[in-house]
N, C-alpha and C positions, 0 to 999 in steps of 0.2 A: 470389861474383863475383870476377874476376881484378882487379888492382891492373893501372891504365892507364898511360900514362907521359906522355901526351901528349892534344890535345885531339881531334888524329885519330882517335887510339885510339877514345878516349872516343865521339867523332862515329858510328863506325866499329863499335862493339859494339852488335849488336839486343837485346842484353837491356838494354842502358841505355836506347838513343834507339831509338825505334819510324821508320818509315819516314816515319810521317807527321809525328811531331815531328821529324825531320830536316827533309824539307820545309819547314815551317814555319820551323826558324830559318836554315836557306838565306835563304827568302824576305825573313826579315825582316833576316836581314844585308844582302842586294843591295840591299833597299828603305832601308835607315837610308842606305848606302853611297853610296846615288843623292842622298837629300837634301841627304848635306852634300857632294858634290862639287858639286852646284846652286847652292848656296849660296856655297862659294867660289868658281865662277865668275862669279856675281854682285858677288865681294867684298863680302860681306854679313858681318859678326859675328853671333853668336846673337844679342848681344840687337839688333842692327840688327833681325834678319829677325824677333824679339820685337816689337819697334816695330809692324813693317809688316805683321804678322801677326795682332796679336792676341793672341797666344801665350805666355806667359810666359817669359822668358829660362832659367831652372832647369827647367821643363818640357822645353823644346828641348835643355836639355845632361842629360837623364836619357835622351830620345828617342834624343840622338845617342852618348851610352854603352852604348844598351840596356839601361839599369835600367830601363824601362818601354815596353809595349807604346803605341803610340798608338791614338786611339778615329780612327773615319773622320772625324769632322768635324772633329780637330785633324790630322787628314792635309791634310785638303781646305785647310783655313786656313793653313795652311804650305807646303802646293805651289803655290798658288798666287801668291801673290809672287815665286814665282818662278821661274814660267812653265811649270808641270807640272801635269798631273789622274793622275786613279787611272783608270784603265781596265779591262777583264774581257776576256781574248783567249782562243780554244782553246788546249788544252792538243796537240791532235792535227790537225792539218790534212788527213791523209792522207782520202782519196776512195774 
C-alpha cells in the first residue's frame, strides 16, 4: 500500500476505506456534527445535557470525540433534550 499524506488521501483510497465504510463514517461524522451543534444552541454543557439526559457526561465527550459509536437508545436519550429524533428517509426519491 502507498504511504497517504493526508486524511483525504487516506478517506480517498479503496483499498483502505471500502465505499461503504466511507458512508458509514460520513454518516456518523454529520450525525456526531449535528448533536453538538444542538447542543450548543441549546447552551447546554456535556455534563448539562448528562444531567437532562440520563447519559453520562464522559460517555457524551467519547460520543462527541468519536472514540465510540453510540447504541440507538443512547442516541434517542440524547436527542431528545434536545429537540431531535432519529428518522429513516429514502435514499432516492426519483419516480
Amino acid at each position: 500500500m502507498k504511504n497517504v499524506k493526508s486524511f483525504s488521501e487516506y478517506m480517498n483510497d479503496e483499498e483502505r476505506v471500502s465505499s461503504a465504510e466511507k458512508e458509514k463514517i460520513n454518516f456518523e461524522i454529520e450525525l456526531i456534527g449535528k448533536i453538538i451543534e444542538a447542543r450548543e444552541e441549546k447552551g447546554l454543557s456535556q455534563r448539562e445535557l448528562a444531567e437532562i439526559s440520563g447519559v453520562k457526561q464522559p460517555a457524551i465527550a467519547r460520543l462527541e470525540s468519536m472514540k465510540t459509536t453510540p447504541q440507538i437508545d443512547t442516541l434517542f436519550r440524547i436527542l431528545n433534550p434536545l429537540g431531535y429524533t432519529i428518522s429513516i428517509v429514502p435514499l432516492n426519491t426519483k419516480k
